[in-house]
C-alpha positions as CSV (number, residue, x, y, z in Angstrom):
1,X,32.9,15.9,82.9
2,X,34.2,16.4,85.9
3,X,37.0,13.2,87.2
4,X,39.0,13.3,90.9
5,X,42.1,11.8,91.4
6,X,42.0,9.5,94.6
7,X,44.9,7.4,94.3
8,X,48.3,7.9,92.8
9,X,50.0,4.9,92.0
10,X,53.8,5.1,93.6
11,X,55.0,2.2,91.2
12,X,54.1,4.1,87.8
13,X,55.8,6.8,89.1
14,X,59.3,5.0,89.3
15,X,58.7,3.0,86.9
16,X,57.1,5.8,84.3
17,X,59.4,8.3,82.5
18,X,59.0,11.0,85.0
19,X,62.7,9.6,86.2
20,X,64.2,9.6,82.5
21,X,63.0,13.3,82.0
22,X,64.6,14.3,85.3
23,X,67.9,12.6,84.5
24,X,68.2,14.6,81.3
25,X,67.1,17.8,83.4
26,X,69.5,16.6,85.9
27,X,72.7,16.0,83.1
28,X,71.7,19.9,81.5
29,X,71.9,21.5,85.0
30,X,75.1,19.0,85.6
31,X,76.6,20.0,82.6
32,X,76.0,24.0,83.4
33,X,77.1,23.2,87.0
34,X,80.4,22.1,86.5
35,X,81.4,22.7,82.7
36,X,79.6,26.3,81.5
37,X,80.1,28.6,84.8
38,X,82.9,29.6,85.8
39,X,84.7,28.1,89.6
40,X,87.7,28.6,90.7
41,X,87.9,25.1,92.8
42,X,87.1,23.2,89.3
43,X,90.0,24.4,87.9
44,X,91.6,21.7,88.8
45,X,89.5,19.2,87.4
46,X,90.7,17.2,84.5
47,X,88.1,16.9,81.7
48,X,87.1,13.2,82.5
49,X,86.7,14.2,86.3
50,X,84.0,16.9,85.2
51,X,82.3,13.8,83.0
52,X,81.9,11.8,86.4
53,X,81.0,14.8,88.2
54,X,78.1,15.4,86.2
55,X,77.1,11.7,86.0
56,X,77.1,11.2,89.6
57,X,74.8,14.7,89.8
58,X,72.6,13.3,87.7
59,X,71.9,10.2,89.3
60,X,72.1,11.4,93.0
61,X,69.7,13.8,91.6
62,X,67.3,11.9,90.0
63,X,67.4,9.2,93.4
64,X,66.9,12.1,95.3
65,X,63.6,13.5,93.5
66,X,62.4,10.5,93.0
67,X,61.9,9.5,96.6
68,X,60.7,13.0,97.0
69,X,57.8,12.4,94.5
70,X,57.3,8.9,96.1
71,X,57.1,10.3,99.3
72,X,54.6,13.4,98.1
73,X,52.4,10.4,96.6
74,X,52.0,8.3,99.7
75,X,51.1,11.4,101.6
76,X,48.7,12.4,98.9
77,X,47.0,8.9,99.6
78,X,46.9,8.5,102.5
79,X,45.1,12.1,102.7
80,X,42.5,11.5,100.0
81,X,42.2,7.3,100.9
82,X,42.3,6.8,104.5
83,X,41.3,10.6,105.8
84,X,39.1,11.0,103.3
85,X,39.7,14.3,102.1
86,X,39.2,15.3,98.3
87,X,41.6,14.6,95.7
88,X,42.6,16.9,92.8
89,X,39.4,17.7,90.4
90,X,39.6,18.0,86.8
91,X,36.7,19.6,85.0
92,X,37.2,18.4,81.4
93,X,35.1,19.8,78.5
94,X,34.4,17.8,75.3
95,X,34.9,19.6,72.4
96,X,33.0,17.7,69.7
97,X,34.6,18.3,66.1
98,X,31.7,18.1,63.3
């Protein structure tokens, strides 16, 4: 069975957990960024500091992705809606278990 994506709904992406999963990406690479390696200009930094730091990464992060994915889905419509191009084809295969 073969099915073809045409549209790609731009309010299930915000509001799917595609934005949860990147905030946790975004709080690990956070955490490495400004905890794990070593920099000599966050040396300074207090301990509570480096908490904020990686909070604010994260959710800069996540704002910024997420209007990169919106934006990658409205172009992706209006390619396969209004030019008509072809969408993204998935050729599934039913396994049937007996």
């Amino acid at each position: 069975m073969k099915l073809e994506v045409r549209n790609i709904s731009v309010g299930s992406l915000v509001t799917s957990s595609v934005p949860i999963v990147v905030f946790c990406l975004a709080i690990l690479g956070g955490v490495i960024t400004f905890m794990v390696v070593p920099n000599m200009q966050m040396v300074s930094m207090t301990f509570m500091q480096k908490i904020l730091s990686v909070g604010l990464y994260a959710l800069l992060y996540v704002v910024i992705f997420t209007a990169v994915l919106v934006f990658a889905a409205f172009v992706y419509n209006v390619l396969t809606g209004v030019l008509g191009l072809r969408g993204v084809t998935f050729d599934i295969e039913e396994i049937h278990h007996d």
